[in-house]
N, C-alpha and C positions, 0 to 999 in steps of 0.2 A: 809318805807316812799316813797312816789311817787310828781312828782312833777305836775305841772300842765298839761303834757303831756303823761299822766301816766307812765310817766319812773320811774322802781324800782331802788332806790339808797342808801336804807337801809333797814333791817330787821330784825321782830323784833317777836321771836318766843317763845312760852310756853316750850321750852325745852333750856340745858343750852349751851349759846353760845362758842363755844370748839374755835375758830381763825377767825380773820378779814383779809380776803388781801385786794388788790387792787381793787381787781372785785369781787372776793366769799370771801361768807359768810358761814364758817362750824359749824355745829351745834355735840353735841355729844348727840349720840342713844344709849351710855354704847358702844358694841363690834362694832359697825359702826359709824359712820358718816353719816352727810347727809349735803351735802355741795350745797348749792344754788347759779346759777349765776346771780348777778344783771347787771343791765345796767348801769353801773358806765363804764368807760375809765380813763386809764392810760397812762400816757405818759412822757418820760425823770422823771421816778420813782415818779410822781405826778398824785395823779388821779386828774380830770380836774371837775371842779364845775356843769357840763352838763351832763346826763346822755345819753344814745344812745337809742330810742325806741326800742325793741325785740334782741337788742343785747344780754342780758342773753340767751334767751328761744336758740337763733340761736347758740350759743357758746356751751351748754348744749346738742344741737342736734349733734352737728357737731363732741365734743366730744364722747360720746356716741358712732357713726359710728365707729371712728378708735381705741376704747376699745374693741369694738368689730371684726375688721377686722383685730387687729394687735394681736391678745391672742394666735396665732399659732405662733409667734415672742418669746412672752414672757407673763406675769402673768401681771395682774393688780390689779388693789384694784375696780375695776366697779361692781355692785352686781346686781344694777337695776332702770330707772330711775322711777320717780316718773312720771306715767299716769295717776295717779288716786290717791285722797288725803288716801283713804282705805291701800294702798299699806303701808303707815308710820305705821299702826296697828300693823303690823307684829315686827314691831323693837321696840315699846314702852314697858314695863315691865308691865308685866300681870295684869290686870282690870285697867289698865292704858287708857284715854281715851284724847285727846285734840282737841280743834276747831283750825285746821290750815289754815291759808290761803290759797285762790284758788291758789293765785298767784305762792306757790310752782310750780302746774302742768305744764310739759312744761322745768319748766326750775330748777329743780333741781336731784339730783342722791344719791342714799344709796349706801356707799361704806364702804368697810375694814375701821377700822385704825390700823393702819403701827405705824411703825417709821420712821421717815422721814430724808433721806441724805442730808446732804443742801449745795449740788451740781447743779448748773443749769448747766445742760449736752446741751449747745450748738451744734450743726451737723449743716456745713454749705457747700453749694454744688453750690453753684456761689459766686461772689465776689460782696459785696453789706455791706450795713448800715456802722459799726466801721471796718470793717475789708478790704473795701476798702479802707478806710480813711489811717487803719495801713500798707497795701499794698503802698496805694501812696508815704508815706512819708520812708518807709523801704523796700519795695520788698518783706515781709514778714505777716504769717497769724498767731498769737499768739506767733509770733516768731521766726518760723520753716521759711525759706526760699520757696522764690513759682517762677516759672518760670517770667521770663522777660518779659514785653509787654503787660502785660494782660489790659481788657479795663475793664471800670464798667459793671456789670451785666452778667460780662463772666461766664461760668460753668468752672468748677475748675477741673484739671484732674482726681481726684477722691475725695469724701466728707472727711470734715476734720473736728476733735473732738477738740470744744474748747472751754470748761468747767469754768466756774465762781462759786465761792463760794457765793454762796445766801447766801444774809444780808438780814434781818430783814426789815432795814433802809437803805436809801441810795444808790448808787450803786452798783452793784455787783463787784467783781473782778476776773482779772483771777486767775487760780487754777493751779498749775501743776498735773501729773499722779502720780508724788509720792505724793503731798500731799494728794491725795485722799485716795490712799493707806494708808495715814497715818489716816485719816478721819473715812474707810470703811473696809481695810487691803485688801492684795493682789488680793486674789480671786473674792473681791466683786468689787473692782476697775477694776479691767477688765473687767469683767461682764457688768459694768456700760458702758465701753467705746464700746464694740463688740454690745451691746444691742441696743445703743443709734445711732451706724452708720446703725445695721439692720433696726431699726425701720424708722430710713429715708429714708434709698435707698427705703425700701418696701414702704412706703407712697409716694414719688419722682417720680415713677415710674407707680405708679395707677392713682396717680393725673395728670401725661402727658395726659394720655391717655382721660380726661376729659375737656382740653383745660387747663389746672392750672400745672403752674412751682412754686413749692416749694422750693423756694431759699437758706431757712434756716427756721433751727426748734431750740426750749428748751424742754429741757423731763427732767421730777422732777422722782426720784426714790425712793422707801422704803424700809422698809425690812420688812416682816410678817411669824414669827416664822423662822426666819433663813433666808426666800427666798427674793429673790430680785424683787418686782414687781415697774410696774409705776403707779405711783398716780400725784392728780393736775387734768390737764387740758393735751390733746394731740390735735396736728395738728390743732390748731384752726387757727383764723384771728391773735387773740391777740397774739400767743406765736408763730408766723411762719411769712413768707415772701410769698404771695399768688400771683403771676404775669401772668399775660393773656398771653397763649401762642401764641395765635393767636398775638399778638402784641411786641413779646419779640424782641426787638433790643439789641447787645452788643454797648455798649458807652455809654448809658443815662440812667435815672432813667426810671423804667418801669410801667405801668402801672399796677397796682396795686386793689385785692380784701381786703386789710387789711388795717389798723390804718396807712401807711405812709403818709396818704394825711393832716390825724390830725398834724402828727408831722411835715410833711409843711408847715400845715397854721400854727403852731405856731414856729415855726421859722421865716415865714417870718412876722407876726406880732410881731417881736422884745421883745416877752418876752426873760429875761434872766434864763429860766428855776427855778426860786427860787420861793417859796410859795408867794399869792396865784398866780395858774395859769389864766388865761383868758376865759371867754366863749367864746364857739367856734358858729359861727353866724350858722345861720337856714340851709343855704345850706351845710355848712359841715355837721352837725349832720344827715340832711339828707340822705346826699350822703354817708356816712357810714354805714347807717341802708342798704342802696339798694346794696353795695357792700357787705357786710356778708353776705346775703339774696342770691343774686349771688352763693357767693362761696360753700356755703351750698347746691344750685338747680345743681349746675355744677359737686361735688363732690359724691354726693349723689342718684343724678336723681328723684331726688323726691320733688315736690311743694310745699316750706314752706307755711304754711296756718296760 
């Protein structure tokens, strides 16, 4: 379903629908997935009644990139995105044939299915969102004790792992390392934690060099036939902290290629975060379409079209 701006914010496909998030829609190929991003936004665990134009196709692209640049890190569930509706052929069951939407192309991907840890592997590498908050009021980042004096937006002596048990519903919570352990068992619990600080420093690190400070990331993990790869979404707008380096100052909120400016203007229009949320007026929705678009052209070097 699209709305008058032809934002995608629902779908609705000849094959059976396998989970709904927030933003993607998974469908099941039998031994794959094919998981589509719509232009739906989320925010304070609500997705908001507004869609964002090309935000799927740009989310889609961006992931894409870093499945592909971080698979010498570690395994994914990425197989191949959808550039061409021909491509789904392949994964339908033999003289199987369906009219799929254009609208896949662009912004959807064929991927493993896993079994899915439902861990959100937080890695955060400055002081910023809840974990300032927890800093101000304690000196502390998931509870671990952090040096004195630190300002908002500082980079943090080294990135810290700090893992939330994905709910369904609601908000996430934190996790300790044994529970994980308890979750995943030993081997694969550390896996998770060494995996999740590589894959940041390695994205942290490439994205400087782009003008973009990556202040903080979520990485969703699985397991396929034993191994532990990452599934979901990597390195995007929606699941990271995207900050102009050209503009980074330590004290203040930063300027920003991702969803903080949504979750500005809905704070400072006094919603109490409880259903329904609010629309978000024309210059936001716009000014978020041109900041993905941004971070995509910056991280990528290549001209969203």
């Amino acid at each position: 379903m699209t709305n008058s701006n032809d934002v995608l914010l629902e779908t609705d496909l000849p094959i059976p629908l396998y989970y709904r998030g927030k933003v993607r829609d998974t469908y099941n190929l039998g031994n794959q997935l094919l998981i589509v991003a719509t232009d739906r936004i989320s925010a304070f665990d609500a997705v908001l009644p507004d869609g964002i134009p090309r935000k799927g196709e740009i989310l889609n692209l961006i992931a894409t990139f870093w499945f592909r640049h971080t698979a010498q890190i570690t395994h994914n569930h990425f197989l191949e995105p959808v550039d061409d509706l021909h491509v789904l052929d392949c994964y339908l069951p033999f003289g199987t044939s369906y009219n799929f939407p254009s609208y896949l192309v662009g912004r959807s991907m064929v991927v493993s299915k896993c079994e899915r840890i439902p861990v959100e592997c937080v890695v955060r590498g400055y002081l910023a969102g809840s974990a300032w908050e927890e800093y101000r009021e304690h000196g502390t980042i998931a509870g671990e004790p952090m040096p004195q004096g630190m300002k908002e937006g500082a980079e943090l002596p080294q990135a810290v792992f700090t893992p939330t048990h994905k709910a369904d519903t609601g908000h996430d919570l934190p996790i300790t390392q044994d529970e994980i352990i308890g979750l995943a068992g030993g081997k694969i619990a550390a896996e998770i934690k060494t995996k999740s600080l590589d894959i940041y420093c390695y994205a942290r690190d490439y994205a400087r060099t782009k003008g973009i400070i990556i202040a903080d990331t979520k990485i969703e993990f699985g397991l396929l036939n034993g191994v532990l790869i990452v599934i979901d979404e990597l390195l995007t707008p929606d699941s990271s902290r995207f900050w102009d380096a050209e503009l980074y100052q330590v004290g203040q909120p930063q300027t920003s290629f991702d969803k903080q400016p949504v979750r500005d203007w809905l704070l400072a229009s006094g919603w109490n975060k409880e259903p329904p949320a609010p629309h978000l007026p024309p210059e936001v929705i716009e000014g978020t379409t041109r900041r993905y678009i941004q971070a995509y052209e910056r991280l990528t070097g290549r001209t969203f079209k």
